[in-house]
C-alpha positions as CSV (number, residue, x, y, z in Angstrom):
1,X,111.4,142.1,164.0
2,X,109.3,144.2,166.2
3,X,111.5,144.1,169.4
4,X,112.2,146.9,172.3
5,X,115.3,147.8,171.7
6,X,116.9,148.0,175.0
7,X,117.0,144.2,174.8
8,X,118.9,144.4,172.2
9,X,121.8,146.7,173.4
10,X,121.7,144.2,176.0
11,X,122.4,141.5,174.6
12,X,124.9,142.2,172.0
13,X,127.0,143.2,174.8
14,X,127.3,139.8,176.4
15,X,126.2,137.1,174.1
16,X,128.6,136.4,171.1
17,X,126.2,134.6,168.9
18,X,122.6,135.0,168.5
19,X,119.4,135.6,166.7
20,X,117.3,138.6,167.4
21,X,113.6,138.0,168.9
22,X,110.3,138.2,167.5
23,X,109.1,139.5,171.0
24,X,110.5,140.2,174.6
25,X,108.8,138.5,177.7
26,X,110.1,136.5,179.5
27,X,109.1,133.8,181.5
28,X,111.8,133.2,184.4
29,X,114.7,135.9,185.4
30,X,117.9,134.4,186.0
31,X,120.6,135.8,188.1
32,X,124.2,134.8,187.5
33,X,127.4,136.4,189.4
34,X,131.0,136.8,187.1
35,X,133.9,137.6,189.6
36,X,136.5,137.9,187.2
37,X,139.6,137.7,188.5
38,X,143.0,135.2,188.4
39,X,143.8,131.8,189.2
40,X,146.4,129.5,189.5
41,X,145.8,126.8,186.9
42,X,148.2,123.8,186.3
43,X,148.0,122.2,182.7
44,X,151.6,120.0,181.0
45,X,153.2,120.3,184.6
46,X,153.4,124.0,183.9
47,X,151.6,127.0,186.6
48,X,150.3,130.3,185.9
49,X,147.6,132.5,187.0
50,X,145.1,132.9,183.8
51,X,141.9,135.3,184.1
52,X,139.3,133.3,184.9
53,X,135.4,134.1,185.8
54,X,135.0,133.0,189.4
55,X,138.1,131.1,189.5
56,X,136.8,128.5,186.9
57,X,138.4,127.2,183.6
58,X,136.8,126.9,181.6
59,X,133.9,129.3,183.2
60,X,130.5,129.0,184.7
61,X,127.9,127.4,182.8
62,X,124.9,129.8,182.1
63,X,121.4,128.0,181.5
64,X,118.4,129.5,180.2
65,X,114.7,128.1,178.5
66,X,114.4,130.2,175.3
67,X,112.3,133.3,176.7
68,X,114.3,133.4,180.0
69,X,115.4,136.6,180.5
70,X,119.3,136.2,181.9
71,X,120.5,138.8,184.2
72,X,124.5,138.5,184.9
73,X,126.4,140.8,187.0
74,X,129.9,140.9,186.1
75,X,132.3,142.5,188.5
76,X,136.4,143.0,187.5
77,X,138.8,142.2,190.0
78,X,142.2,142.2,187.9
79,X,144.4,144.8,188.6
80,X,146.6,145.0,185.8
81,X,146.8,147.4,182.8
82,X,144.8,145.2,180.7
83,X,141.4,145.6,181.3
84,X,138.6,142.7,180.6
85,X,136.5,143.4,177.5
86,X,133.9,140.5,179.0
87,X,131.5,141.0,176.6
88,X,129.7,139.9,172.9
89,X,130.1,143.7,172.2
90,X,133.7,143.9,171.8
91,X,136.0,146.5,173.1
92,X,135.9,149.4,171.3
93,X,133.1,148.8,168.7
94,X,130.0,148.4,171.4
95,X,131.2,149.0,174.5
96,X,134.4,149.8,176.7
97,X,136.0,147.5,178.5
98,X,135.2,146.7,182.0
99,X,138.1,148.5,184.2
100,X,139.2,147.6,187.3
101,X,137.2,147.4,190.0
102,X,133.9,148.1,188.1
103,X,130.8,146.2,187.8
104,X,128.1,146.0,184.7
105,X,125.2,144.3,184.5
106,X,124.0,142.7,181.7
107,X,120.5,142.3,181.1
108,X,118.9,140.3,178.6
109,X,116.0,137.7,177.1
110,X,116.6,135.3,174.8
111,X,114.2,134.1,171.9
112,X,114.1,132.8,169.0
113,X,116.8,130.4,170.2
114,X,117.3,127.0,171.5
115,X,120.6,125.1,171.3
116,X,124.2,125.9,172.2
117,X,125.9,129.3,172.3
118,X,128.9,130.6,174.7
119,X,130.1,133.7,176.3
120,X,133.9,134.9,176.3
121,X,135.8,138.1,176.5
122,X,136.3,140.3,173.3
123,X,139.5,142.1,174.0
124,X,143.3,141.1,172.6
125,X,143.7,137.1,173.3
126,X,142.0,137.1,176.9
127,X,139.6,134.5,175.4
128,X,142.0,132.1,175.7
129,X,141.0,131.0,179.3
130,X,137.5,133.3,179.8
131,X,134.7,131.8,178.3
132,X,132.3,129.1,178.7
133,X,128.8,127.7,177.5
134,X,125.2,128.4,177.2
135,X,122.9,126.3,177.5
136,X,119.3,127.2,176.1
137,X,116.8,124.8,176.3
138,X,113.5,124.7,174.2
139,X,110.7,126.6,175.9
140,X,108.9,124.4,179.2
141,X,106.5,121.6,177.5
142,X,108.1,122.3,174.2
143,X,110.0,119.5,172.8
144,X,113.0,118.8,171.1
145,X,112.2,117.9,166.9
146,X,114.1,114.5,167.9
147,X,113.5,112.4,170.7
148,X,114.6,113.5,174.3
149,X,117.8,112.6,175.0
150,X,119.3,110.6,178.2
151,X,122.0,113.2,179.2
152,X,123.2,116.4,177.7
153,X,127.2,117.4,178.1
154,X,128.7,120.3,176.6
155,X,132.1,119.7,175.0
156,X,134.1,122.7,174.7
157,X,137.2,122.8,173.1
158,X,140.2,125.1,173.2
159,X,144.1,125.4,173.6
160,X,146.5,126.1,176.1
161,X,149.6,128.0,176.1
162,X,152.2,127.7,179.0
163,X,153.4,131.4,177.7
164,X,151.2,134.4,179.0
165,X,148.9,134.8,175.2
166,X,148.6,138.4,176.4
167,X,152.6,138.1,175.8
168,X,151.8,136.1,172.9
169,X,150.2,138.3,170.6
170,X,152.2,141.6,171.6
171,X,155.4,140.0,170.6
172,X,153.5,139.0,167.4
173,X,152.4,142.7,166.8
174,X,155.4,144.1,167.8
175,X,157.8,142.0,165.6
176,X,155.6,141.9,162.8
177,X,155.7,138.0,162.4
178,X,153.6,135.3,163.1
179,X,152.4,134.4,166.8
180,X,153.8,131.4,168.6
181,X,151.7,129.2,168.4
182,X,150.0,127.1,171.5
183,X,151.0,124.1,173.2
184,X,147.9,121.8,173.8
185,X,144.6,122.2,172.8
186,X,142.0,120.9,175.6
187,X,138.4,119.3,175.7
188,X,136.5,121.0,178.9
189,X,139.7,122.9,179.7
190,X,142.1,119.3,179.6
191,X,144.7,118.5,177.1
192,X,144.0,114.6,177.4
193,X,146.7,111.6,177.9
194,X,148.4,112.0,174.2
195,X,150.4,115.2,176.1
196,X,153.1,114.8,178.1
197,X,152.4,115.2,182.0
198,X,148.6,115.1,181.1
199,X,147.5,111.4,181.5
200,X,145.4,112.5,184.8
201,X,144.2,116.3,182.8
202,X,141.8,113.7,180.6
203,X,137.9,114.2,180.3
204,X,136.5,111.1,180.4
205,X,132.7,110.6,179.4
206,X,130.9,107.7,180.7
207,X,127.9,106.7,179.3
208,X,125.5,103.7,179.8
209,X,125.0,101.1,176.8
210,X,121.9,102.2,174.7
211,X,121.4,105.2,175.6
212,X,121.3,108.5,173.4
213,X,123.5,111.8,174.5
214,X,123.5,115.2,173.5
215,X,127.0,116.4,172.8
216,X,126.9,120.8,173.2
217,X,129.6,121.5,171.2
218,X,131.8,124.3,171.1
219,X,135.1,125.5,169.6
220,X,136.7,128.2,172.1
221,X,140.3,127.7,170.5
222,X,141.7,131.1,169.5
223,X,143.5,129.9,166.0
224,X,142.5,126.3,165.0
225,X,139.5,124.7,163.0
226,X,139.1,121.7,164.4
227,X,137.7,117.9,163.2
228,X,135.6,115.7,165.8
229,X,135.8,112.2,165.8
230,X,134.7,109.1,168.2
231,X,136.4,106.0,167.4
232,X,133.4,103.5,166.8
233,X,130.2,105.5,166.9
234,X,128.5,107.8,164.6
235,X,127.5,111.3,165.6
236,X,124.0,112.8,164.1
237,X,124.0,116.2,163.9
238,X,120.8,118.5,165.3
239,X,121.6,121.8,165.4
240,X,124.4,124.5,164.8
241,X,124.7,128.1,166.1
242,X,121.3,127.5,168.4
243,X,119.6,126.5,165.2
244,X,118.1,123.0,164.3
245,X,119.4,121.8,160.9
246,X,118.2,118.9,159.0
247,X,119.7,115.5,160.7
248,X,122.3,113.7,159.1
249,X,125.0,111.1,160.5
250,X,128.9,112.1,159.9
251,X,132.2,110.0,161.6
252,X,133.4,113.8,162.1
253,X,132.4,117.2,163.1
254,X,134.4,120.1,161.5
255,X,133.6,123.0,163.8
256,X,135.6,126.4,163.3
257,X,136.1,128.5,166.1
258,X,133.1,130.6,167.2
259,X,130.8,127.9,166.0
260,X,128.8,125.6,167.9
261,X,126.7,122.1,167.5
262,X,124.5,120.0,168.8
263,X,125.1,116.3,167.8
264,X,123.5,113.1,169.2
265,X,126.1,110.4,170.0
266,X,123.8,106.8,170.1
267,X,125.7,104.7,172.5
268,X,126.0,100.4,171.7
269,X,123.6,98.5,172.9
270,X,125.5,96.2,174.9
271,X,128.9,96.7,176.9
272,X,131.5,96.6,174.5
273,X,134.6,95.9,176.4
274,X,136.5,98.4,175.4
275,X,136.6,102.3,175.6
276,X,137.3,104.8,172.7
277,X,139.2,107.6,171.9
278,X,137.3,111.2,171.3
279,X,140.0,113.2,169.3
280,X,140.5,116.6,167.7
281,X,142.7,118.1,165.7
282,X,143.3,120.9,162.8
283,X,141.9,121.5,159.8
284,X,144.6,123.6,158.2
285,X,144.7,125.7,154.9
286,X,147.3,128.3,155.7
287,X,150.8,128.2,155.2
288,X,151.6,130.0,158.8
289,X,153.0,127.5,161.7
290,X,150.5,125.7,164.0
291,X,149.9,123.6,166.4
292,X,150.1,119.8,165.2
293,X,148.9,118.2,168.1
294,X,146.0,115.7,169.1
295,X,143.9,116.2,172.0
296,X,142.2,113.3,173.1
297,X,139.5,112.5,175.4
298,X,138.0,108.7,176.5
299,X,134.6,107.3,176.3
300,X,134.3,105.3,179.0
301,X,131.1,102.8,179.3
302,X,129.3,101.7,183.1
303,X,130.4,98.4,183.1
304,X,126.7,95.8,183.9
305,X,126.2,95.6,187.3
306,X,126.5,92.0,187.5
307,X,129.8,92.2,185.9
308,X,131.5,94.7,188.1
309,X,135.0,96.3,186.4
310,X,137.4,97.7,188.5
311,X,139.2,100.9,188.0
312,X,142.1,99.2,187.1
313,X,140.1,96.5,184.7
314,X,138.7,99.1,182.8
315,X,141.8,100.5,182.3
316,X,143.0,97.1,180.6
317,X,140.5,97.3,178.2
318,X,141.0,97.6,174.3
319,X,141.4,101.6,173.6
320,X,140.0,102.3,169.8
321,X,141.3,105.5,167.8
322,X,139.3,107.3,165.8
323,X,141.0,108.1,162.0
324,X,140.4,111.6,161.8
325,X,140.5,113.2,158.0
326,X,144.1,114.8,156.7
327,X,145.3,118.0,157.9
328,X,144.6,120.3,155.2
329,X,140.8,117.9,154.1
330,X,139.4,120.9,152.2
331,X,137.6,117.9,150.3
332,X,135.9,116.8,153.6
333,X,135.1,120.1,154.8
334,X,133.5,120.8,151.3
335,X,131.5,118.2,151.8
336,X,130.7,118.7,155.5
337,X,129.3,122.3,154.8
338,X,127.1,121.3,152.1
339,X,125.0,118.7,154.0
340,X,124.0,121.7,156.5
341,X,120.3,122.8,155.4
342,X,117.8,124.4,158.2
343,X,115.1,122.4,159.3
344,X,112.4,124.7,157.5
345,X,109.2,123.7,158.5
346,X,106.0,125.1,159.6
347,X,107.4,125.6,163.7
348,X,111.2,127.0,162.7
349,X,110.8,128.6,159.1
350,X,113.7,129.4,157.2
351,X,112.6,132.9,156.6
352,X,115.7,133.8,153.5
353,X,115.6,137.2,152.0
354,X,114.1,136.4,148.8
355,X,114.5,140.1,148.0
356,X,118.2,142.1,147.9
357,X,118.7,145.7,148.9
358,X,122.2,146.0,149.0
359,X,124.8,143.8,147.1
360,X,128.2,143.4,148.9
361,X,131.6,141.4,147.6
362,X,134.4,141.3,150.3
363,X,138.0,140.1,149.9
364,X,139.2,138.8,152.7
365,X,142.6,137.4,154.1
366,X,146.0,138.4,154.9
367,X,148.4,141.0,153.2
368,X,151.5,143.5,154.8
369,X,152.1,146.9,156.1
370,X,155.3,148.4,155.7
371,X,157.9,147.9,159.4
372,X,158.2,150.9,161.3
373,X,161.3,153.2,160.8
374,X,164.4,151.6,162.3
375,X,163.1,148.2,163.0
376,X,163.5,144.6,161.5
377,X,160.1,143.3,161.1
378,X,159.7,139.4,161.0
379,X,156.7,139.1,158.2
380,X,157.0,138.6,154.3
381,X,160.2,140.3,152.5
382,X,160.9,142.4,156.2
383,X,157.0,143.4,156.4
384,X,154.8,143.4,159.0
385,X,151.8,141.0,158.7
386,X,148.3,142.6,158.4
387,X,145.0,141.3,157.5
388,X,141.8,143.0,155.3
389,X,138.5,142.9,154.1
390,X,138.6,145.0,150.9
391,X,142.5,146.0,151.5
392,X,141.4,147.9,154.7
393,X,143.1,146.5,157.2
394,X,140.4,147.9,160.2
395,X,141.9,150.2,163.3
396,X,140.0,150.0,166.8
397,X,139.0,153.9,167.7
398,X,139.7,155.2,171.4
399,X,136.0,155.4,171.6
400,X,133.8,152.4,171.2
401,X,131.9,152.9,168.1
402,X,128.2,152.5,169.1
403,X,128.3,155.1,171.6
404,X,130.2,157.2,169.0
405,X,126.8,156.5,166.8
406,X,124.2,157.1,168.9
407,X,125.8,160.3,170.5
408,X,125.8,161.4,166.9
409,X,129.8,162.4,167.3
410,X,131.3,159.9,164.8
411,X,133.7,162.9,163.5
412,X,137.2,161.5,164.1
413,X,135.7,158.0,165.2
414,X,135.1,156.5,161.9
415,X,133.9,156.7,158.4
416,X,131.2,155.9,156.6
417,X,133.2,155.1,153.4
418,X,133.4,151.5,153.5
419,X,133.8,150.2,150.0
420,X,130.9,147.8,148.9
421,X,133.4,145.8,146.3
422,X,137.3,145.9,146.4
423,X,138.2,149.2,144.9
424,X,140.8,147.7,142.7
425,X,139.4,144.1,141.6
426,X,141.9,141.3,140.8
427,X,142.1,137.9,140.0
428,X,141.1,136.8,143.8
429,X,142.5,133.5,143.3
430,X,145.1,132.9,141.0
431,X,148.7,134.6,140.4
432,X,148.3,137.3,143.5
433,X,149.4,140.8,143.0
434,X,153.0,141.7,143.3
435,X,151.8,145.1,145.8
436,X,150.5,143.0,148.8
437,X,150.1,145.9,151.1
438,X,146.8,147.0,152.8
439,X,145.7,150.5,153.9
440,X,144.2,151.1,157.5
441,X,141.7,153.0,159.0
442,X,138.2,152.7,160.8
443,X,135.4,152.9,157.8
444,X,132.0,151.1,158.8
445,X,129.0,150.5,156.2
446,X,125.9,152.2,156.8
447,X,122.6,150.2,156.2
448,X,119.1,151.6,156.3
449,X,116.4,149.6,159.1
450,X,115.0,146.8,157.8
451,X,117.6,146.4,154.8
452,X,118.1,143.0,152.9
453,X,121.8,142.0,152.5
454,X,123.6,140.3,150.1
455,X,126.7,139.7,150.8
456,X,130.1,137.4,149.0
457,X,133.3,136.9,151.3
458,X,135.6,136.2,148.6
459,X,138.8,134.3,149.6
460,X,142.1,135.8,148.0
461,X,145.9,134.1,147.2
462,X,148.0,136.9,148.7
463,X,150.2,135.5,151.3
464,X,148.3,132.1,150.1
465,X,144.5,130.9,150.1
466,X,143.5,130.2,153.3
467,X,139.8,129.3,155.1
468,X,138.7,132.1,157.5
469,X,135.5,131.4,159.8
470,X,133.6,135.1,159.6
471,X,131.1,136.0,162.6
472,X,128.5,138.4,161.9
473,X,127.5,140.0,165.4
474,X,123.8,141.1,166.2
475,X,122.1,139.2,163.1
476,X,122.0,135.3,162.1
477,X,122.5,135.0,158.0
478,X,121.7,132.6,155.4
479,X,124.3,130.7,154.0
480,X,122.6,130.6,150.4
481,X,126.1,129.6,148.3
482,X,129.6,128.8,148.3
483,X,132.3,127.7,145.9
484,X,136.1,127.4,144.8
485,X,137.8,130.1,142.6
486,X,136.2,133.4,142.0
487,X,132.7,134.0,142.5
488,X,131.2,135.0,139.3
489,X,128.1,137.0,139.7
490,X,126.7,135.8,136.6
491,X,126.4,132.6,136.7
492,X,126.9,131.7,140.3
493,X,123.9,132.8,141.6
494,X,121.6,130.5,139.7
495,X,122.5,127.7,142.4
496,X,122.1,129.5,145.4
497,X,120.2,127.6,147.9
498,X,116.8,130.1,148.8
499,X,114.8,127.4,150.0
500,X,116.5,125.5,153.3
501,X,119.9,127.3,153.3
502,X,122.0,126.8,157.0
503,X,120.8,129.7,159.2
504,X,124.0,130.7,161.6
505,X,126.2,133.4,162.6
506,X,129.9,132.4,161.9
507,X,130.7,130.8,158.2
508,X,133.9,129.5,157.3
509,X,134.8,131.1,153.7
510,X,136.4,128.1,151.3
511,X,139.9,128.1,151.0
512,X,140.6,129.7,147.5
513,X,136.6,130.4,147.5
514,X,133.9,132.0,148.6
515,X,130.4,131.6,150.6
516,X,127.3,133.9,149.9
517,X,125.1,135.2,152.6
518,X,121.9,136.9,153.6
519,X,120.4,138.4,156.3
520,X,118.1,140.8,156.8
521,X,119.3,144.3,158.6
522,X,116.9,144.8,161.1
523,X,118.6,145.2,164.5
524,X,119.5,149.0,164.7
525,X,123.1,149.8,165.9
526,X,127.0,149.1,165.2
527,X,128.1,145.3,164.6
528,X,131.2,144.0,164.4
529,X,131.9,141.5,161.8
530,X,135.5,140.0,161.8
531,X,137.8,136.9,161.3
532,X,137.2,134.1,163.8
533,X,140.9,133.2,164.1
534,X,142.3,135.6,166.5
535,X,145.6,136.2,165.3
536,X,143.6,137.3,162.3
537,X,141.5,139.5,164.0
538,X,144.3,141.1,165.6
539,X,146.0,141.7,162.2
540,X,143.2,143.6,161.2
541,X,140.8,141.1,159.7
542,X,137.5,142.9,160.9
543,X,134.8,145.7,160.4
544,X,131.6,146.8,161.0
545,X,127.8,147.7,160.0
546,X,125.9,150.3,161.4
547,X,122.4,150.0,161.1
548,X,120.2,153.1,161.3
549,X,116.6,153.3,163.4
550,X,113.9,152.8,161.7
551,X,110.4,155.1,161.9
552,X,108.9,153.3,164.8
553,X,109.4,153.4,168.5
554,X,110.8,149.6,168.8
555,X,113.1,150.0,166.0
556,X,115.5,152.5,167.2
557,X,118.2,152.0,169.3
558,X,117.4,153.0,173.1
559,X,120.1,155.0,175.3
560,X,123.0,153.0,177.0
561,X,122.2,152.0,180.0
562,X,123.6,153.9,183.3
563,X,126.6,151.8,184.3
564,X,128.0,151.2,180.8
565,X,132.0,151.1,181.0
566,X,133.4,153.9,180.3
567,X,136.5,154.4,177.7
């Protein structure tokens, strides 16, 4: 895609999720201000000051027409040793964090999408309370492929810890063990009335009778895919990842975190007399501790104007609950994930790689590393717990990667040694290996311009099978095949899906399987592709592409720009 490439650099530094555009003018300049900087927030009767982006949580709403080109000046006012990685390119791999007292600008156009996407920082667990939406509508006088709706509301969900999750997550590094884990999850930054002390920290969405809403969905919780349910009304689903998908009706959304979706909710025709539950709650598959809570939020219909309710009448109305699938549903999320399929017509092609350059099979999920000298380490048999993609449990260097890259000074950064297929193959998913340990260090894979990738994620049964949701920065990908048990390469890929497969940017691979994808490497730079369960992440669950220039001016990767953070 013939693009300058100084919007690129941009934008992978902000954005966390998006495809790359066919060209780069835009049409309107938007200017957005990002203090960041702490506030007092109150959630389950329980203070704390939380890093927030101009005092709001969850943060500003950024919105943008696809063509827009977004400028957002971010400025860091917390003065604390822990510097804010705001940005899609996350600390270390792209760029360096944001320090104290400095400002970047980011500077950006967006095409080639339309739909829901959201911003949030990409350093340890400061996620947890800085991120929020964006909004990117179609291009002026171009319409939605459905009909317009009434309203559009963005519903973001994500969890709350009364502990510091800074604290969090270095306890869990430090003892080896599992991280405690949070104690509400929240819809628009509220837990909802099913907590205690939250009956007036509940979203409520009022609607009119027959009317049609566009829900913006977005999971921002750190650890938790979640299921979606209304009690009462269907949801149709339009779009995921800022890309339309074929419509189809569901009871429930399974959304992993990092994904999005757009879903239209079609309200009753008449006024029903009663209101109605909107619940979450996890889809688990690991055996780790979570959190086994509900967060609820009410739909709440206008009562007719001739029949005026009261506050307090509509409160004595009928509340329905929504019966949300089993925990551990990997039925329901099987099914889910196969009735996904791009739209794939003649206005938004679904442009697969038909052709493969490169073939790719990753394992990924958890494993050990041995406890440091003279410590008791809380993980499996007095281990620490670690995370992999082909047993290399990935190190962040002191420098971020891409300026390592394009200096050309990548000696002591990283390798380029990555392994293409796990160097000692097993059977993924049966009786696991007895030697669950994993081997660090910072090895990238180095693609040619304009390569086409195949690549298999391949769930494994050490430390037990488990779904992980992978995020591929700076490209969208095909999801062209998935199954349970071991992919087989020769048979497997006779039902790949090269015709209308999902287009997106995070996948969730099966629990005790494995998803295919494709994309096409044509964005020059370093990309991080990791584990969208944070604790993951921070176990080691990550690593990244570099993708070299190509031969003409647009396809190779433009200098930093002059007020990049420095490391």
């Amino acid at each position: 895609m013939g693009v300058p490439t100084f919007l690129r650099v941009s934008l992978f530094f902000f954005i966390t999720m998006f495809v790359l555009p066919n060209h780069a003018f835009a049409s309107v300049t938007r200017h957005y201000n990002f203090d960041i900087k702490l506030q007092n927030v109150t959630r389950l009767c329980h203070t704390k000051s939380i890093i927030t982006a101009n005092g709001q949580f969850p943060g500003p709403r950024i919105v943008a027409r696809e063509g827009d080109r977004l400028v957002i000046k971010v400025v860091n006012h917390v003065k604390n040793n822990l510097q804010t990685g705001w940005a899609d390119g996350p600390a270390y791999v792209t760029q360096c964090p944001i320090q104290t007292g400095q400002t970047y600008v980011y500077n950006f156009t967006i095409v080639g999408q339309r739909g829901t996407l959201w911003w949030h920082a990409h350093i340890s667990w400061l996620r947890s309370t800085l991120y929020g939406p964006i909004i990117i509508l179609p291009k002026r006088g171009v319409p939605y492929p459905f009909a317009k709706p009434y309203k559009e509301v963005p519903i973001i969900f994500g969890e709350w810890w009364n502990a510091d999750t800074e604290a969090v997550v270095s306890q869990a590094l430090q003892t080896g063990g599992g991280p405690n884990v949070s104690d509400a999850y929240t819809i628009n930054g509220l837990p909802g009335l099913l907590y205690n002390c939250s009956a007036k920290d509940t979203f409520k969405l009022r609607v009119k009778p027959g009317k049609t809403y566009l829900l913006r969905l977005i999971n921002a919780a750190l650890d938790e895919e979640l299921f979606f349910s209304i009690a009462n009304h269907t949801l149709k689903v339009v779009d995921v990842d800022a890309l339309y998908v074929k419509p189809f009706e569901t009871d429930t959304i399974l959304i992993a975190p990092g994904q999005t979706s757009n879903v239209l909710l079609k309200t009753k025709p008449n006024f029903p007399n009663a209101t109605f539950f909107m619940t979450a709650r996890p889809y688990v598959t690991g055996q780790g501790t979570f959190d086994n809570s509900t967060v609820a939020a009410i739909l709440e219909y206008e009562s007719p104007s001739k029949t005026p309710h009261s506050t307090l009448s509509i409160n004595k109305l009928p509340l329905f609950k929504p019966v949300l699938p089993l925990l551990n549903d990997t039925s329901f999320a099987t099914k889910f994930s196969n009735k996904l399929r791009s739209l794939a017509n003649a206005q938004f092609p679904a442009n697969v790689p038909k052709n493969v350059d490169k073939r790719f099979l990753f394992t990924v999920g958890l494993g050990t590393s041995p406890c440091h000298s003279n410590q008791t380490c809380q993980g499996p048999n007095g281990t620490r717990f670690s995370a992999s993609v082909n047993n290399i449990s990935f190190a962040l260097p002191n420098t971020a990667l891409l300026q390592a890259h394009f200096s050309g000074q990548s000696n002591g950064v990283y390798t380029s040694n990555f392994p293409t297929t796990p160097l000692i193959p097993f059977n993924y998913t049966g009786t696991p290996p007895n030697n669950s340990m994993v081997s660090k260090g910072t090895k990238l894979v180095v693609l040619p311009f304009n390569t086409s990738v195949e690549l298999i994620m391949q769930d494994t049964s050490i430390l037990g099978v488990e779904s992980h949701p992978l995020h591929l920065h700076g490209f969208n990908f095909f999801v062209v095949g998935q199954g349970f048990g071991n992919f087989d390469p020769n048979t497997d890929p006779a039902n790949f899906n090269l015709v209308d497969p999902v287009e997106r940017n995070t996948v969730g691979v099966p629990s005790g399987g494995w998803v295919a994808i494709r994309f096409l490497a044509d964005n020059p730079g370093v990309w991080f592709m990791h584990c969208h369960l944070e604790i993951h992440t921070s176990w080691g669950l990550r690593m990244a592409w570099v993708v070299l220039d190509g031969k003409l001016p647009n396809q190779k990767l433009f200098p930093p720009p002059s007020d990049l953070p420095k490391c």
